[in-house]
GUBA-342420 format. One line per field, with one value per atom (N, C-alpha, C): residue in one letter; atom name; x negated, y negated, z. Coordinates in nm, 3 decimals, m for minus. Atoms other than C-alpha are relative to their C-alpha. Layout:
BEGIN
type = (A|...)
atom = (CA|...)
xx = (X|...)
yy = (Y|...)
zz = (Z|...)
***
This chain:
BEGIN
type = (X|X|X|X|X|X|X|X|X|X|X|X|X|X|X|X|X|X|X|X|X|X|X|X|X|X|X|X|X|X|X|X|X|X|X|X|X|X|X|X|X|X|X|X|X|X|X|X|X|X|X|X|X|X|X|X|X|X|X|X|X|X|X|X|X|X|X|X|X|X|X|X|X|X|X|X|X|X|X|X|X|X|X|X|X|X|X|X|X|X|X|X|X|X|X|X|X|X|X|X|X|X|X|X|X|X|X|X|X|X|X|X|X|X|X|X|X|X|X|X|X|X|X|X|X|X|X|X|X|X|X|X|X|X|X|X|X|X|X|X|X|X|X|X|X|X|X|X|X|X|X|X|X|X|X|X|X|X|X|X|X|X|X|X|X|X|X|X|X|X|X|X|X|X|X|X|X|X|X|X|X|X|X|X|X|X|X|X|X|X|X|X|X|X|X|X|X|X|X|X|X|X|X|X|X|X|X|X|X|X|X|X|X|X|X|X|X|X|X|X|X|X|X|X|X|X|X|X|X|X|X|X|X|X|X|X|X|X|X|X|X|X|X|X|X|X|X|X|X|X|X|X|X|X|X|X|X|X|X|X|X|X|X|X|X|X|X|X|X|X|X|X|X|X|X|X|X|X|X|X|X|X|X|X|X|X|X|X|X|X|X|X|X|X|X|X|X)
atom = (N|CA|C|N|CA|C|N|CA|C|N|CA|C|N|CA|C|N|CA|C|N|CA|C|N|CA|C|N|CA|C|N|CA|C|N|CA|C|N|CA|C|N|CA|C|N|CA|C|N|CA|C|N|CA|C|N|CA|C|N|CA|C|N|CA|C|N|CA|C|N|CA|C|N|CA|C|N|CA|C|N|CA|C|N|CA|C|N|CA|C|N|CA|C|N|CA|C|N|CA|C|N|CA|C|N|CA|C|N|CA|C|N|CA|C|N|CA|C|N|CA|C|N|CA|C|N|CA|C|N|CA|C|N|CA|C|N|CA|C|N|CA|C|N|CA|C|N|CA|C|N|CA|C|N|CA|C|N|CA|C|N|CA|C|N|CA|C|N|CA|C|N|CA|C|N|CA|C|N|CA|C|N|CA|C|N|CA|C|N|CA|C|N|CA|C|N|CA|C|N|CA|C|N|CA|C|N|CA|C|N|CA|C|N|CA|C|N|CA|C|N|CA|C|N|CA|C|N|CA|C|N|CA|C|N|CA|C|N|CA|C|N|CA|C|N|CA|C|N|CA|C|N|CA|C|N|CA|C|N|CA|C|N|CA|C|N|CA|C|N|CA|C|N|CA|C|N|CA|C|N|CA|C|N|CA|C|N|CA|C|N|CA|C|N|CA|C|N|CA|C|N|CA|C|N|CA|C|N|CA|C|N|CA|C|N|CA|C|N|CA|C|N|CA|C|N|CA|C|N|CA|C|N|CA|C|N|CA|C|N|CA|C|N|CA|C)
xx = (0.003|m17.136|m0.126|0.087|m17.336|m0.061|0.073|m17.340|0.023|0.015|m17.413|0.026|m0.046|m17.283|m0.149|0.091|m17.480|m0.015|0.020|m17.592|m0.042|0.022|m17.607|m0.099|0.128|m17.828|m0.021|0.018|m17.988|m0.200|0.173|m18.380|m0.028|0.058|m18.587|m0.126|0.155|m18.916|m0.103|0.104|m19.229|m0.102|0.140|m19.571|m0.097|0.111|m19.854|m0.123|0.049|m20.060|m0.014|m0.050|m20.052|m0.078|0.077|m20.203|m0.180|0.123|m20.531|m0.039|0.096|m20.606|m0.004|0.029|m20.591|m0.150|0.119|m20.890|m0.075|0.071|m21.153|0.023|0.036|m21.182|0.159|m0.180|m20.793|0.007|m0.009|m20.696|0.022|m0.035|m20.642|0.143|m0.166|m20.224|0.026|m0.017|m20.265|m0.033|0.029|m20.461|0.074|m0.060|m20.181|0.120|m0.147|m19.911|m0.005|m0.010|m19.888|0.005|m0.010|m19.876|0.141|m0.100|m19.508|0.012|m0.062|m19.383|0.175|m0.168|m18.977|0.002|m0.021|m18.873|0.219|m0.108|m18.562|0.079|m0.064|m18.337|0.123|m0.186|m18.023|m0.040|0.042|m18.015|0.043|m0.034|m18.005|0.098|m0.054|m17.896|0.174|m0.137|m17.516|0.031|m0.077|m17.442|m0.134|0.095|m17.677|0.064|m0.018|m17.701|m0.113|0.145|m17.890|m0.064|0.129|m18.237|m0.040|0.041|m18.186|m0.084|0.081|m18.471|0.065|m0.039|m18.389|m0.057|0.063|m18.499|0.088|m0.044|m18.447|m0.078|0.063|m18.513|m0.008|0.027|m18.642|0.052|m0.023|m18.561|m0.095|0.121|m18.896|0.019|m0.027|m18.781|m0.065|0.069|m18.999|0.103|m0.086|m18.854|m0.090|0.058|m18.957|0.086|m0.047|m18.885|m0.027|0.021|m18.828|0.103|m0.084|m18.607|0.100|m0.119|m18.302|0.027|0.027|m18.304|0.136|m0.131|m18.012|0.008|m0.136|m17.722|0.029|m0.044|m17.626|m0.124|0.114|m17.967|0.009|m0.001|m17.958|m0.113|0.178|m18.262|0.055|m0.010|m18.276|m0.084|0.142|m18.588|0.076|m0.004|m18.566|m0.136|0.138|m18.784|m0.012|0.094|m18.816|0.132|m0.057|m18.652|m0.051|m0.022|m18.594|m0.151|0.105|m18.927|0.077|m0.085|m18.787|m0.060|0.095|m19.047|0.029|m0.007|m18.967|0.168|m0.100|m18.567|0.051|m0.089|m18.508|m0.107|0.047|m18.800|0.027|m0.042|m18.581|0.101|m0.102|m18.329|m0.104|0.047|m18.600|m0.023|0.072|m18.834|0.174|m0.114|m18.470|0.098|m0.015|m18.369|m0.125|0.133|m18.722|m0.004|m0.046|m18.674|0.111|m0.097|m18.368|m0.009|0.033|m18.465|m0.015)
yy = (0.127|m12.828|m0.004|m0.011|m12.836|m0.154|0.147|m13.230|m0.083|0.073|m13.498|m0.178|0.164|m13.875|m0.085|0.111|m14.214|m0.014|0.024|m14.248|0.150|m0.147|m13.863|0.003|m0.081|m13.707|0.071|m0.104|m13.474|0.027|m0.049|m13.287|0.034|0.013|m13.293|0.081|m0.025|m13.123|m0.019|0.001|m13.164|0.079|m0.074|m12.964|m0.123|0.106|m13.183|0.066|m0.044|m12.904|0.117|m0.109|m12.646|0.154|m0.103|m12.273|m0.015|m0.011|m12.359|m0.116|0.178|m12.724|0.081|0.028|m12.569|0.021|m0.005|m12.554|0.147|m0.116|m12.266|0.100|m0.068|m12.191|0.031|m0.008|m12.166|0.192|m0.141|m11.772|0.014|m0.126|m11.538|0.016|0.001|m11.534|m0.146|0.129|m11.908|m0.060|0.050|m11.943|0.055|m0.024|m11.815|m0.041|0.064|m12.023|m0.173|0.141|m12.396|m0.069|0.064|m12.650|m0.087|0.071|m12.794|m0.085|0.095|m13.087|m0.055|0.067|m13.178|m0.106|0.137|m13.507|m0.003|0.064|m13.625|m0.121|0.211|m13.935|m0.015|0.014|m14.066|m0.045|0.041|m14.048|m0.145|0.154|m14.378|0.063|0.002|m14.187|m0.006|0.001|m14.258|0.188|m0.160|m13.796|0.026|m0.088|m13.573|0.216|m0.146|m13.152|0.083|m0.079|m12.914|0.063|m0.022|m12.891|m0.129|0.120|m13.239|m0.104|0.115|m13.489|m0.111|0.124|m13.761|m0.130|0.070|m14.032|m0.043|0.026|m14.059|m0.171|0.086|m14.353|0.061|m0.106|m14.190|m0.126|0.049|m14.310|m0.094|0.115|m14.517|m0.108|0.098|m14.696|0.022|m0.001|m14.541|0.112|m0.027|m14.444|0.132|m0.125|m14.072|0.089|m0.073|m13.883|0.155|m0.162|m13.484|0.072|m0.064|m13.190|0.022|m0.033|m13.179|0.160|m0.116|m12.899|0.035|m0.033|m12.956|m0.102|0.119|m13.165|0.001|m0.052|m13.224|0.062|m0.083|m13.058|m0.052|0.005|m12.991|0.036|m0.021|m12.985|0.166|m0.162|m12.588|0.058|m0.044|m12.608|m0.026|m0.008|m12.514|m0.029|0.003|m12.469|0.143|m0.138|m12.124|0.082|m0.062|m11.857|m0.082|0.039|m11.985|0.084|m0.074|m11.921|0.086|m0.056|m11.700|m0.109|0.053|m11.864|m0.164|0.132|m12.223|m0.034|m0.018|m12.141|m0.091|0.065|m12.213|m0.104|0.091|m12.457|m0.170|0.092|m12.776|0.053|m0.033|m12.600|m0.020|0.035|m12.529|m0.100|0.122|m12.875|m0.061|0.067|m12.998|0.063|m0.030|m12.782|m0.016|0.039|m12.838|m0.144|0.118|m13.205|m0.047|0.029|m13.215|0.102|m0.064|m12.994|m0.108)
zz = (0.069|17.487|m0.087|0.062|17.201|m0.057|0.041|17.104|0.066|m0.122|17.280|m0.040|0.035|17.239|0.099|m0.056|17.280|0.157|m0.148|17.674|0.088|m0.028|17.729|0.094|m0.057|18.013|m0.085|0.061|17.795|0.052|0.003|17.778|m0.138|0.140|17.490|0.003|m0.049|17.456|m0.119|0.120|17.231|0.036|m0.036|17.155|m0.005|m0.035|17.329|m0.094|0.062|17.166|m0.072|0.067|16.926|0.078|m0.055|17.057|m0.064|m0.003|16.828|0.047|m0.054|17.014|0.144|m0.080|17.307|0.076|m0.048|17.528|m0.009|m0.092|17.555|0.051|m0.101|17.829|0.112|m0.041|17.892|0.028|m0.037|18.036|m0.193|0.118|17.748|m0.056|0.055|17.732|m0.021|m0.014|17.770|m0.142|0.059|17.465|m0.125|0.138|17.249|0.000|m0.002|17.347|0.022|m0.080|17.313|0.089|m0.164|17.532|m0.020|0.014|17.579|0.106|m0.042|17.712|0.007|0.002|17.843|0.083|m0.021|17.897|m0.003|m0.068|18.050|m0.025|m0.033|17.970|m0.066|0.011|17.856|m0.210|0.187|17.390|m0.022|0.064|17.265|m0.200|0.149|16.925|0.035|0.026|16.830|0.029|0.027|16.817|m0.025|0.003|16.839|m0.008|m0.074|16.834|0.039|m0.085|17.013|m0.171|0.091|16.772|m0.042|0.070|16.648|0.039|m0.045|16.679|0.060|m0.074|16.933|0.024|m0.091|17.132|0.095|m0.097|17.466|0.072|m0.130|17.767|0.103|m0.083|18.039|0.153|m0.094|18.399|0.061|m0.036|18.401|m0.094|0.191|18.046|m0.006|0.103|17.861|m0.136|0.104|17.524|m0.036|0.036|17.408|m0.116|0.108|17.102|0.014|m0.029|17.099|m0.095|0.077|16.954|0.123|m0.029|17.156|0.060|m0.047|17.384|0.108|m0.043|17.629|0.060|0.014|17.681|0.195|m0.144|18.077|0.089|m0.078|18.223|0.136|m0.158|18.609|0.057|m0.057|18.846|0.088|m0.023|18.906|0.102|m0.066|19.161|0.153|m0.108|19.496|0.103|m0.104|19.831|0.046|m0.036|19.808|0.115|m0.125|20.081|0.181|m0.055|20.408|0.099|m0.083|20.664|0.152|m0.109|20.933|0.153|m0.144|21.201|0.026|m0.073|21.115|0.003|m0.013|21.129|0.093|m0.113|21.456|0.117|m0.131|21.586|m0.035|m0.017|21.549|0.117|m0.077|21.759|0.156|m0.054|21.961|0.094|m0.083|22.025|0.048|m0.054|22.065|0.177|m0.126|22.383|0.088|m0.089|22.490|0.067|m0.021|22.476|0.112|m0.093|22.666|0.082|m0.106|22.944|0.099)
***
């Protein structure tokens, strides 16, 4: 899906700063890559397509303007691989408990 109607979940992103604002004392690969910002919210524009300047409302109402990055965006973050050690100590305190 490439365009996105009025109300859309979509993500947007902007540069907070370009590679020469950024700081200093920033690492070395850091200081050659901007600083970006994505923002989250539903387009208030009538049609949109992926690149096109927007504005979104974000889930706090605040209104945010960006380039249109994607349509539908899903939260992709996990908790990582499973600890082997803390697996089984609910199973555990729970036969402990009922002993």
């Amino acid at each position: 899906m490439n365009k996105a109607a009025k109300g859309t979940w979509v993500e947007i992103e902007n540069e907070v700063l370009s590679a020469s604002e950024r700081a200093p004392q920033v690492p070395e690969d850091t200081k050659t890559t901007p600083l970006m910002m994505w923002t989250r919210g539903f387009m208030i524009e009538e049609s949109a397509s992926i690149g096109d300047f927007v504005s979104v409302t974000t889930l706090s109402g605040r209104i945010v303007k960006g380039k249109l990055v994607e349509i539908s965006p899903r939260f992709e973050h996990d908790f990582g691989k499973p600890v082997q050690e803390l697996l089984r100590t609910g199973v555990n305190l729970k036969e402990e408990i009922t002993k």
